[in-house]
N, C-alpha and C positions, 0 to 999 in steps of 0.2 A: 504494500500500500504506500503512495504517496501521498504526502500533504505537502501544503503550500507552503509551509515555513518551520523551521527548525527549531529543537528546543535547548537552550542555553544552560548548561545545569555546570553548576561549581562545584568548588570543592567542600567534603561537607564538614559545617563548622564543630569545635569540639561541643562531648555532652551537655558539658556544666554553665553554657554560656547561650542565651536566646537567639534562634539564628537570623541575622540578617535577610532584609527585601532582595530578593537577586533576582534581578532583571530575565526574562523567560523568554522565546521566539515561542508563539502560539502555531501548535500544527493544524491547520489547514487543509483541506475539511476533514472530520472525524469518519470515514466511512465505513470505520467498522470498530468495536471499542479492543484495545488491547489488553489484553492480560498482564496482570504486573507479576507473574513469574508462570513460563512452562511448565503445568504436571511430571511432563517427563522430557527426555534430552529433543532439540528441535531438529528434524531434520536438516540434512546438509544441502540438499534442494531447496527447502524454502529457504532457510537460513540464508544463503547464496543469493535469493532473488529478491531479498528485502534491503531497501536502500540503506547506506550506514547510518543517515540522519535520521532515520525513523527508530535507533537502538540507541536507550540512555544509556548513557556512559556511568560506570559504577563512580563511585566517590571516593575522593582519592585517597582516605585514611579509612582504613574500618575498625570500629573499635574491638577490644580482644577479651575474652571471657575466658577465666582460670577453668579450666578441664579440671573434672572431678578424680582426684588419685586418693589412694589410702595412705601414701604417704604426707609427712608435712611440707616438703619439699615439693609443693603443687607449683606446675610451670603453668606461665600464661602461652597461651595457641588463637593466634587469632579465628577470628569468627568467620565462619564460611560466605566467601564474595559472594552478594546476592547474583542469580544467573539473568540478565538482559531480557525484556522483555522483547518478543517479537510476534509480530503480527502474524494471525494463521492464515494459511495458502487461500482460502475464501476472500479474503482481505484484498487477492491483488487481482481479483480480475476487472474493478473499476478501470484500471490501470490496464491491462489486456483489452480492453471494450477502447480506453483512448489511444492505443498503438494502432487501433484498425483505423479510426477515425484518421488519426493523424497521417496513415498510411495512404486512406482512399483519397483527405484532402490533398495533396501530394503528387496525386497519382499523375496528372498532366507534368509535372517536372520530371519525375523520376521516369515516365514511359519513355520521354525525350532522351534520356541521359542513357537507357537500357537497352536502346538501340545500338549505341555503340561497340556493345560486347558480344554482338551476335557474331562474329566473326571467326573464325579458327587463327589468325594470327596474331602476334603482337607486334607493329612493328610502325613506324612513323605513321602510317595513314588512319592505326585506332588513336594515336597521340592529337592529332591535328580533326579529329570528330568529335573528339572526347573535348578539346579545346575549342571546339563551334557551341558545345552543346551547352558545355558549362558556361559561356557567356549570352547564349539564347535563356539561359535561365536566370541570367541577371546577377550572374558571380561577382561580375566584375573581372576587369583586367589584372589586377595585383592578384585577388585571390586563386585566380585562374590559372598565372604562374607560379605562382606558391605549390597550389596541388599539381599541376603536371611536377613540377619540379619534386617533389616529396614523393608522387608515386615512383618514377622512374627511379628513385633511388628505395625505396622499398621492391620494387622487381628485380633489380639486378641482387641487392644483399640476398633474397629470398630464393633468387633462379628461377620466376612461375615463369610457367609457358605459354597456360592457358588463360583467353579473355576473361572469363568467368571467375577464375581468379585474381584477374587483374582491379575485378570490379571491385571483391572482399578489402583488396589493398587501399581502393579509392575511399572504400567506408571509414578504414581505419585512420588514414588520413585526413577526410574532414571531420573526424570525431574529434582528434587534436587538434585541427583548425577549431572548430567552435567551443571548444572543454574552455576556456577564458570567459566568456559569455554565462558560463554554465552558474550561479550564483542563488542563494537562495533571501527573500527580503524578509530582515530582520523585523520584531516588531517587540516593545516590551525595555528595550533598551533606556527607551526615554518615554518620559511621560507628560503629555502624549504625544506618543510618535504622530509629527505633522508630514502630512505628504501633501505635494504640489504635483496634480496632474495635468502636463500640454497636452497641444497636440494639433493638428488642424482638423478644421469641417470634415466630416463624412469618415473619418478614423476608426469610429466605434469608443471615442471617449468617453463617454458618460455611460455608457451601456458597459465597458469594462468594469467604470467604477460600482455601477450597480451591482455586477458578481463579486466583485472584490468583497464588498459590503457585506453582502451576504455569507459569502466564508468565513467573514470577521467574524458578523454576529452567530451564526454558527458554534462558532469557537468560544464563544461567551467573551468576547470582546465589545467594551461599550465602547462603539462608532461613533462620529459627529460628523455628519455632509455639512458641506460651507457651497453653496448654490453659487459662486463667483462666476458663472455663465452671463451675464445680464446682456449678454450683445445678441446669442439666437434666441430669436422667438421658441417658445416654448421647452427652451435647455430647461429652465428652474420646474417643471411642471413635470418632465418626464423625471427629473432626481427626486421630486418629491413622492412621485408612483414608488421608485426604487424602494426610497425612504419608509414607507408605508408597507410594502411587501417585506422588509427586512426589521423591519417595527425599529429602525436607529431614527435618534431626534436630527432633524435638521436645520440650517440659520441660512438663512436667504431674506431678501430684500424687493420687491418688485420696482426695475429701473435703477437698484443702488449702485454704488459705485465697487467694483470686485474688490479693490483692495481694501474699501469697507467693510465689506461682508465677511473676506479674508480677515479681517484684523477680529473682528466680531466674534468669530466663530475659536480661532485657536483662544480670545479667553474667556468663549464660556467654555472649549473642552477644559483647560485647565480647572474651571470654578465649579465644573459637574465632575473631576474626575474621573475623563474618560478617555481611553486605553491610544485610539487612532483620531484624527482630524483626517480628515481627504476634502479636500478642496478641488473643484470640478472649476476648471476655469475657460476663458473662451476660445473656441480655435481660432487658431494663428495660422499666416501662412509667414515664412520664413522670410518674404520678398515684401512685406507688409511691417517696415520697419519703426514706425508711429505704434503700430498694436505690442512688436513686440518687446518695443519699452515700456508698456504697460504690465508685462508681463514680471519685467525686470523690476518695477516698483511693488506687485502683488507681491514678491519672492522678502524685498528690503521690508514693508509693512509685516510682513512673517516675523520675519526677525527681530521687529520692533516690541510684536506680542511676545514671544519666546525665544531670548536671544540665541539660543542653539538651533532652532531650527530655517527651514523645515528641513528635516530631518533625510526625505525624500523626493524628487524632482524627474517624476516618472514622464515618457516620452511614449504618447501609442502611437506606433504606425502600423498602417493599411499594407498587408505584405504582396496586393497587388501591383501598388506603384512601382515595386522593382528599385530601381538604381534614386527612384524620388526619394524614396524613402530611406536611403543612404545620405543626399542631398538632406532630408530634412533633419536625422541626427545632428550631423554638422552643425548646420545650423541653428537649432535649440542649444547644443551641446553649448558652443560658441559664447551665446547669449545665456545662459543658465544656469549650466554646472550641470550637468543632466548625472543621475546614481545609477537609472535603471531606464528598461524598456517593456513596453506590453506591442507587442507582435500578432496584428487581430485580424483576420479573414484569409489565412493561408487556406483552407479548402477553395479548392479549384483554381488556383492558382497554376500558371506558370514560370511563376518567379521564383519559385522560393526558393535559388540559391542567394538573395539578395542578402540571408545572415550570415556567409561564406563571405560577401564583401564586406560585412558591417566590425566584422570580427579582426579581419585584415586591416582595417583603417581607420576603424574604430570603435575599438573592443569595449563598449557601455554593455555592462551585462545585463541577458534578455531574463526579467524577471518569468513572463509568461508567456504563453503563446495561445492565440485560439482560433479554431476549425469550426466554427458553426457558432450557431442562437441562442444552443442552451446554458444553462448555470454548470455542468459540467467540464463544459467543451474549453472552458477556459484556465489551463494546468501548467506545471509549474515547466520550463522547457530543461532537458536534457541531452547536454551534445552528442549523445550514441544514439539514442533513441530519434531524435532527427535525423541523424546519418542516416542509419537503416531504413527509416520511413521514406529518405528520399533517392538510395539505392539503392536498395536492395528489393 
């Protein structure tokens, strides 16, 4: 099983002293509850196919209990390591259900790219297809020499002969190109973690923020929406639907100014106590340089409310646009300091090598990624798991 976010666990404090608030990453979403200890030893199978963040880490001191002797000379033995809780094999087929998803969305990239291995040779002319293919998908030029360059030297150390082999190598290849991307979003660290979501029109911004929301609340995390939309008509009316489906309170203004509402909102999170701030703010276009000084002031007024944050400065892009959507990191990045990305409409796409270039020239790690409409579809991204969904 996957969740959206990891959980931070210390070291644990001695017996005789009250233990400390220690900041926690809340796992996301809960889809199956785990057991705080296996009955008996867990298999090597599942054990193997359960991510490492989803296993607490034991505590780094355990305390030790005098073993019972008839002698007076009683030695202390410490106390048996509690065994890691792990999730049972029913637990990961949410996860098997989103590899197909992620698979079918896909399926126009990777058909393009799996053309090239039909072949019985390896020899310059799968190199210079396999290099058509990978920039018809929107790699990009850097990333595209990257990976030819990286396979060719994974086929010669390795000796394959065959295309179909060659592919295996390709996978391995852009798993290490994207594994930099690969990052999981903190939450719990600070209170409240403020996040600032860009982005421009037609993204899936607010619709992102609505599932996010809803995993939060999920997770028993008290959320606060901040409506800083006031430029599209109807932006504050569909957060407030979100808002209402996921029962989190929201602060909006109708016509206000966003970095009012912005200011507004991070301190009543602070003055309620609650865990996230998300702030839904207006799309930008990168070339709309008046708006996205506006943006730059929404970020300063943040910091005005809680001088550490905001804490996160998420970027959705549309993974149809291709190479635009490389153009518009930049761009935000540039202007905002950008932490993360949400990655929204790769089904059906033929781009979606566009995180192959974003990786190569600028690696903002992609917090999420999503294939479709529903509250599932939107999951945390992993660089093998896209690999394979888009070669294999």
């Amino acid at each position: 099983m996957f969740s959206f976010f990891k959980k931070k666990f210390g070291a644990a404090p001695p017996p005789t002293s009250a233990p400390e608030p220690v900041p926690v990453v809340v796992p996301v979403p809960a889809l199956a509850p785990i057991p705080a200890a296996p009955p008996d030893p867990v298999p090597a199978q599942v054990a193997a196919a359960v991510p490492p963040e989803l296993v607490p880490v034991p505590p780094a001191s355990v305390p030790v209990e005098r073993a019972p002797s008839a002698s007076h000379d009683a030695v202390e033995v410490p106390a048996p390591v509690p065994v890691p809780a792990v999730a049972p094999a029913p637990a990961l087929e949410p996860r098997r259900s989103w590899m197909e998803k992620l698979r079918q969305g896909l399926r126009k990239t990777s058909s393009s790219i799996a053309q090239v291995f039909t072949g019985t040779r390896i020899d310059d002319a799968l190199y210079e297809e396999l290099e058509a293919a990978l920039l018809m998908a929107d790699a990009g030029v850097k990333a595209t020499e990257f990976l030819l360059e990286d396979l060719k030297r994974r086929v010669k150390e390795t000796k394959t002969t065959e295309p179909q082999a060659v592919r295996g190598l390709l996978v391995e290849s852009l798993a290490a190109l994207l594994k930099p991307l690969e990052k999981s979003l903190a939450v719990g660290v600070h209170t409240p973690t403020v996040m600032m979501v860009v982005g421009v029109n037609g993204a899936g911004k607010t619709t992102s923020i609505g599932k996010l929301t809803r995993h939060l609340a999920e997770a028993n995390q008290k959320v606060l929406l901040a409506a800083a939309d006031t430029f599209r008509a109807a932006a504050r009316e569909q957060l407030s639907v979100w808002a209402d489906r996921t029962q989190v309170e929201i602060v909006s203004q109708e016509g206000g100014d966003p970095a009012s509402v912005t200011f507004d909102a991070v301190n009543a999170g602070r003055a309620r106590a609650c865990d996230v701030v998300l702030a839904d703010t207006a799309g930008r276009l990168p070339t709309q340089l008046h708006l996205m000084e506006e943006l730059k002031k929404i970020k300063r007024v943040i910091t005005k409310a809680q001088a550490d944050a905001p804490h996160e400065v998420l970027l959705v892009v549309d993974g149809n646009t291709g190479q635009n959507a490389l153009s518009q990191v930049k761009s935000f990045d540039d202007a905002l300091g950008l932490t993360g990305l949400i990655v929204t409409k790769l089904d059906g796409t033929a781009k979606g090598g566009v995180l192959a270039a974003i990786a190569r020239e600028r690696a903002i790690p992609v917090y999420f990624i999503g294939v479709g409409e529903k509250l599932e579809d939107l999951q945390t991204f992993n660089a093998r798991e896209f690999a394979q969904a888009l070669l294999e």
